[in-house]
N, C-alpha and C positions, 0 to 999 in steps of 0.2 A: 609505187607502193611495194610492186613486190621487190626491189632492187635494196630499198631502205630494210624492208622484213628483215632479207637474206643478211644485209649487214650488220644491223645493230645487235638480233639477235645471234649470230654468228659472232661477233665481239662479245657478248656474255658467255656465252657455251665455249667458246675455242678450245680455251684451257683445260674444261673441262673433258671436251671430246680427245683433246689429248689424255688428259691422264686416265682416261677410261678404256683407253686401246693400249698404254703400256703395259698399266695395272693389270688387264685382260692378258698380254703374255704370260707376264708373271703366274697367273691364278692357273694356266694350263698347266704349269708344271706345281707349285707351290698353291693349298687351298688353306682355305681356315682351319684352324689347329681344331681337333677333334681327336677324341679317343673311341676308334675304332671297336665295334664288340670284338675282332682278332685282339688286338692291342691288351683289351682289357682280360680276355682269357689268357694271355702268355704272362702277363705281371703276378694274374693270381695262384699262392701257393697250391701246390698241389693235396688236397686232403689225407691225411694220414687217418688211417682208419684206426689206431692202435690209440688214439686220442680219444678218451673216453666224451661221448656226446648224448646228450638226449635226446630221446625219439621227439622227433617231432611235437606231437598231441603233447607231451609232458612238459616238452618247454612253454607251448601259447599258453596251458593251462596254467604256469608259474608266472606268466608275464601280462596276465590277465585278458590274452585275446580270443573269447568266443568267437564272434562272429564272422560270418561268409569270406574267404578270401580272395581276389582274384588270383592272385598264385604266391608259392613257398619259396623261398630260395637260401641256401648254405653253401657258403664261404667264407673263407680267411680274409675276408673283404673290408672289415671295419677295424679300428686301432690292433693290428696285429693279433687276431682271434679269431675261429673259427664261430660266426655268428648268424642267426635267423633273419633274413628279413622279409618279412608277411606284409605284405599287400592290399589291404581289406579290397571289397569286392565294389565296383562301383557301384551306380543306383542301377537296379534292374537288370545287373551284369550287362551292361554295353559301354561301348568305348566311349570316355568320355574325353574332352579336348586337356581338363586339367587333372592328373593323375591322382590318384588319392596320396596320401604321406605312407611314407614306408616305417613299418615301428621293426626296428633294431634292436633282438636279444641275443645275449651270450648262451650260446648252445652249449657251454658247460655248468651254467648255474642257472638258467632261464631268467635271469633277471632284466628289463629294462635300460638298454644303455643310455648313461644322462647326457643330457644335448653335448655336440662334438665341442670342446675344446680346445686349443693349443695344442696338447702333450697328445692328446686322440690322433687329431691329424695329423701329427708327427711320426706316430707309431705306424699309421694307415701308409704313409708315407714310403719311409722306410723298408716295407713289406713291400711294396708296389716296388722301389728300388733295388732291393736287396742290400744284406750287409753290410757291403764290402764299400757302401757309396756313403759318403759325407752329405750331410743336407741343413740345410738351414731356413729355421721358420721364416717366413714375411711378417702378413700381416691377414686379417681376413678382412675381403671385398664383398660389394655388393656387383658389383660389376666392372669390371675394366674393358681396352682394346681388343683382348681374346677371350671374352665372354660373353658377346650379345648374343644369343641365343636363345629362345625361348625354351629349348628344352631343361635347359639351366635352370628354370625360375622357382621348381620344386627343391633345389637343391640350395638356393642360397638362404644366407650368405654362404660366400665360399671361403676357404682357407687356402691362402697361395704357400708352397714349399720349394727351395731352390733345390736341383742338385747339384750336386759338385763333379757330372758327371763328363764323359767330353762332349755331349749335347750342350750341357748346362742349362739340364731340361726344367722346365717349370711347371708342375703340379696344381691341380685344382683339387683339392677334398669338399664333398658335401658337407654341408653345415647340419645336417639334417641324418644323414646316414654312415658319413667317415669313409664314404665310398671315394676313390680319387674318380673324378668326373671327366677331365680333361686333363692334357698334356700339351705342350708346346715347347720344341725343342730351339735354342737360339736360333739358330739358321731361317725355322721358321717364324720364328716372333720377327725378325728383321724381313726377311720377303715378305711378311703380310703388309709393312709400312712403305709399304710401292704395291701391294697386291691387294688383298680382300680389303683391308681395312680403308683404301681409298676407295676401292670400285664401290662398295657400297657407303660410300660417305659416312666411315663410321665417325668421324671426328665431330658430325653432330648429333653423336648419340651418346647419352650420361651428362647431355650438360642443359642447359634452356631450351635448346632447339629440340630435344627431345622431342614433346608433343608434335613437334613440327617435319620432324627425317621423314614419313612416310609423302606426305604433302610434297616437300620439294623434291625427293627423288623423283616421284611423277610428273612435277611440272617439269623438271629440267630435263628428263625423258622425253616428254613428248616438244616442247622447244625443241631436243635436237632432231628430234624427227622433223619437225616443220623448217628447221635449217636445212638439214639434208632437203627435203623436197623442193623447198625454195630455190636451193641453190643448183639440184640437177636440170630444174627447169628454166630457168637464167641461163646455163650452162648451154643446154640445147637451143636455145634463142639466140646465144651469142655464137656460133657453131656457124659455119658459110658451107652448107654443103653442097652449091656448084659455084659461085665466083668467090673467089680467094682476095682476102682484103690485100692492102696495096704491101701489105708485108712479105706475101705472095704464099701466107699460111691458111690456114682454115680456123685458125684463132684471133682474136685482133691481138693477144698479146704476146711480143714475142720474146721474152725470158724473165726470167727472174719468180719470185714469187705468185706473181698473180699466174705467167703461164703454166707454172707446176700446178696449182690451185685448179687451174682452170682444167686443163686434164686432168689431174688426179680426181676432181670431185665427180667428172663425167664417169672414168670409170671404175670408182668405189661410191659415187652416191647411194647405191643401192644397198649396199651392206653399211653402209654410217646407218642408213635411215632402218634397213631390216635391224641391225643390233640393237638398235636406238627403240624402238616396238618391242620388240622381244623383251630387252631388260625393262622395260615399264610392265611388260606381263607376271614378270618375274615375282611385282609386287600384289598381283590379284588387285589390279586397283577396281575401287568400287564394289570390290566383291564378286568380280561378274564371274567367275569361276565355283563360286558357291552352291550348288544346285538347292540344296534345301530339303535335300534328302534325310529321313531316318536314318539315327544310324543302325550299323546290324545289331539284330540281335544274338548275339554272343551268348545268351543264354540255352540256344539251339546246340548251342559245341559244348557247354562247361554248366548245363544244369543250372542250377540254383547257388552253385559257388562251389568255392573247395574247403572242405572240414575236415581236421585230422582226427582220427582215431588211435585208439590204444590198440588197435591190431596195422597199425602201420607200420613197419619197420624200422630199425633204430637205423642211422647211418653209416655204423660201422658193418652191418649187415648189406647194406646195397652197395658200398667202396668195394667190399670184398668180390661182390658178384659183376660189379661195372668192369672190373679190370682194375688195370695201373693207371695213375699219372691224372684221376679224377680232381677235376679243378671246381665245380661247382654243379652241386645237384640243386634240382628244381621241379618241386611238386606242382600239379596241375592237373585240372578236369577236364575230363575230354569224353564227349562219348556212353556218357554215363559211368567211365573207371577211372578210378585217381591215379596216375600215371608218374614216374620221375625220369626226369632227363637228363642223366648222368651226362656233362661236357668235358672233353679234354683238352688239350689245346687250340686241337685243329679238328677236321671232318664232322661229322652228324652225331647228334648228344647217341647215346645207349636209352633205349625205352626198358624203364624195368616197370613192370607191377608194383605198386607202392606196400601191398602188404607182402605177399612172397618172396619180392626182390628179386623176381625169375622176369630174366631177360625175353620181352615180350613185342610184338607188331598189334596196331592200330587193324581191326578190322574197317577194311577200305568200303565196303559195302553201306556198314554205317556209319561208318564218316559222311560219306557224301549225302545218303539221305539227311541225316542232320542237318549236312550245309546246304539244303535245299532250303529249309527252313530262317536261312540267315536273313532272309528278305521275304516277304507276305507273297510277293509274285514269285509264279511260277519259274522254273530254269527252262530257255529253251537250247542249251548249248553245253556240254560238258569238255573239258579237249585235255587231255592227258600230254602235256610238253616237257619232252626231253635238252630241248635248246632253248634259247631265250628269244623272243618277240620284241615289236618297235617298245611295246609298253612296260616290258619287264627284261630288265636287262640288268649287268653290274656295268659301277665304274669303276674307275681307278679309286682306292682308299682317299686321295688328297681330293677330291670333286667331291663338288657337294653333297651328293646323296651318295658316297661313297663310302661311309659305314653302316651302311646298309645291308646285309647279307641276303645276297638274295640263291634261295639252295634249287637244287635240280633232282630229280623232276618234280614238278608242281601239274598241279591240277587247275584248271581256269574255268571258272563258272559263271557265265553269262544269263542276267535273269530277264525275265520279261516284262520289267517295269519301264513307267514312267521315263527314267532318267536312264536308262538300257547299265543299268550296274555291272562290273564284272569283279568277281574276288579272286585272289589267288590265293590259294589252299596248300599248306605242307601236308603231303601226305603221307608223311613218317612221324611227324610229330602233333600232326591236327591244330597246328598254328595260322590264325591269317595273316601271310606275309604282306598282301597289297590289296586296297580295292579301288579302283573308278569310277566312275562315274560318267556321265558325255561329255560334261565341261571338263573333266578333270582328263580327260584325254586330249581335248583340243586343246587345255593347256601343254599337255603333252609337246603338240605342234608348232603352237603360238610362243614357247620359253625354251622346254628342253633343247627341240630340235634348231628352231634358227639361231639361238642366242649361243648353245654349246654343241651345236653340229652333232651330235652323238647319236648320231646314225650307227647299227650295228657293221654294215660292210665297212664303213670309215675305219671307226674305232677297232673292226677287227681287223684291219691291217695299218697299223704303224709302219713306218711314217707316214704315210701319205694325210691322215688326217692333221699330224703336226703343219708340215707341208702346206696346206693348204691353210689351215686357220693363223698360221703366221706371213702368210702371205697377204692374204685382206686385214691384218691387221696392221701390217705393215703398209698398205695403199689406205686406211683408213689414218693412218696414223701422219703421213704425206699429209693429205685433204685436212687434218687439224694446225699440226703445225705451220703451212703458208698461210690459213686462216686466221692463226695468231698473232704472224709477220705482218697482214694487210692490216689485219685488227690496228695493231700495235700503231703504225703510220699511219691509219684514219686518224687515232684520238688523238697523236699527235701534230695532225696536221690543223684538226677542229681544235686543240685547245690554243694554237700558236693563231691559230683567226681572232680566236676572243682576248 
């Protein structure tokens, strides 16, 4: 029984376990196309403060938005215009899984912008481009190959733009906001057609199988785990470790496919079968990563919401005080003071005072008492980190959570609940960068760590982490293809019997 396991199921998976160890080089270097927050502040124009704009409070006032927001934001971000996009505030101000809709006003007539168009996302486009680039519309999607993403879902449909640039980069514009959401430069559209787009089977995603992707990447996951197992334990049964068969080896077979097989699987079974776990973890299957925790209360850091007033500052008053080269301001409560966070390309926004516009620091004191209150239980741990830890770290931009900004120094606040929570805290901007949980750290263990090695000493020294993860992917890669060679001559052999 276990001899037939290891085969049949091994001839379903072969293929697979191959293309999921080349796909896996590729993704080390080439990830799913995503637009970076760097990415998206280098595209956006820089604000000219000589641009006559309304204060804030005057414009929601004209566009008819009272109520609470979770936060402001102004930029050259929508059909080439300097425009508002307010946030309203979620229920009870906390983080909710699906974001509220963002309402889009021109911050020179406060008017309403009507849902995006063609010519909107062209202009959005172009701006994201520059001048000097040729572009040409597509079409607008609900989804394609480089757009399964759930953070997308608020934004579509999407408007796809060519450019004519030497990327022959390809544009995603929100349907919803004119904001460009994603980028995909050729090189990357074609590596992902050997990279992401096989590793995670997107081919059966947007079509029938749909309801079904999440289902089979799990069963076929843990198949190749029960192949790996099968087969290192086979493996070690078939092994002579003191008389040597008449071959005069310690394997009975002596070349060709099965004996590459047969060592290779001995010594990469463990990493088939650990990747093979790991990307089933990948998918939280069953939930078990879920803890069922509350979420924070947000309303601890940002009050009751954010409301503008007519003693807030107009924007050409905080340009002037932010400095040069301001790409996008962004109101927010924090602390009990409404706060803006002048961005410029690169480094830490500028903190002004929203009605003064006087360049201003977060009292750290009450920051943290506040974030004491982000969770009912107590804090029993505070730790002020100048370096990054197993659980907070950066990747490289093209990895997966690597448009993720994660800044320095942070604050880590460990509570005494239930579910031992810990948040990570900016404590320049009074942002929650990260939070945990227990499970969501053992995911940590169970996904991050074996399935993408990104151990901090690894990854802080290249090569040796290339080095090594192309090396077992390469003795995993052995161990698939003789398995698709034996494959291949079983069924041949069983269908020439029938």
């Amino acid at each position: 029984m276990l001899f037939l396991l290891h085969r049949w199921v091994g001839i379903v998976l072969g293929i697979f376990c191959v293309l999921w160890f080349c796909s896996g080089i590729v993704m080390m270097y080439v990830g799913y196309p995503k637009l970076t927050e760097v990415e998206r502040l280098q595209h956006l124009p820089v604000l000219d403060s000589t641009i006559p704009m309304l204060a804030p409070a005057t414009a929601l006032q004209r566009a008819g938005v009272f109520g609470p927001l979770r936060e402001l934001r102004l930029a050259q971000a929508s059909g080439a215009r300097p425009v508002y996009l307010a946030q309203p505030a979620s229920v009870n101000n906390t983080v909710q899984t699906t974001m509220p809709a963002v309402i889009v006003i021109d911050a020179q007539s406060g008017m309403r912008l009507p849902p995006v168009d063609a010519a909107h996302a062209v202009a959005s486009a172009q701006t994201y481009a520059g001048r000097h680039i040729e572009l040409q519309y597509l079409d607008q999607v609900q989804e394609d190959a480089f757009t399964h993403t759930r953070s997308l879902d608020r934004h579509r449909p999407l408007h796809r733009v060519l450019l004519d640039d030497v990327d022959r980069t390809l544009l995603y514009i929100s349907g919803q906001t004119g904001e460009v959401v994603r980028d995909a430069a050729r090189s990357e559209r074609c590596w992902n057609y050997v990279g992401a787009w096989i590793h995670w089977l997107y081919p059966l995603r947007g079509n029938v199988f749909q309801p079904y992707w999440s289902f089979l990447l799990d069963s076929l996951a843990i198949a190749c785990s029960v192949a790996g197992i099968s087969g290192a334990w086979i493996g070690i049964l078939r092994w002579r470790w003191r008389q040597r068969y008449r071959n005069g080896n310690t394997s009975p077979y002596q070349n060709g496919a099965m004996r590459w097989h047969h060592l290779g699987g001995l010594s990469f079974a463990l990493i088939v079968v650990t990747w093979s776990f790991s990307g089933l973890m990948s998918m939280n299957p069953w939930h078990i990563f879920n803890s069922g925790r509350a979420p924070l209360q947000q309303q601890a850091l940002r009050g009751d919401g954010l409301y503008l007033t007519e003693s807030d500052a107009a924007p050409a008053l905080l340009l002037r005080i932010a400095g040069a080269k301001i790409r996008e301001l962004r109101w927010q409560r924090v602390v009990g003071q409404t706060i803006v966070l002048a961005q410029a390309e690169t480094d830490a926004p500028v903190i002004l005072d929203s009605a003064s516009a006087y360049q201003m620091a977060l009292n750290q004191d009450q920051l943290l008492e506040a974030a004491r209150s982000l969770l009912l239980s107590p804090v029993r741990a505070v730790t002020w980190q100048t370096e990054y830890d197993f659980y907070y770290y950066n990747r490289d931009a093209h990895s997966l959570y690597g448009d993720r900004i994660k800044p320095l120094p942070i604050v880590r606040l460990e509570y005494d609940d239930a579910y031992r929570s810990w948040v990570y805290l900016d404590p320049h901007t009074g942002q929650v960068i990260s939070e945990l949980d227990r499970r969501q750290r053992f995911s940590r263990w169970l996904f991050s760590m074996l399935h993408s090695w990104d151990w901090l000493p690894l990854l802080e020294n290249r090569p040796a982490w290339d080095i090594l993860l192309i090396t077992l992917s390469l003795g995993g890669l052995l161990t698939g293809v003789t398995g698709c060679i034996i494959g291949a001559r079983r069924l041949n052999l069983t269908l020439r019997k029938r």
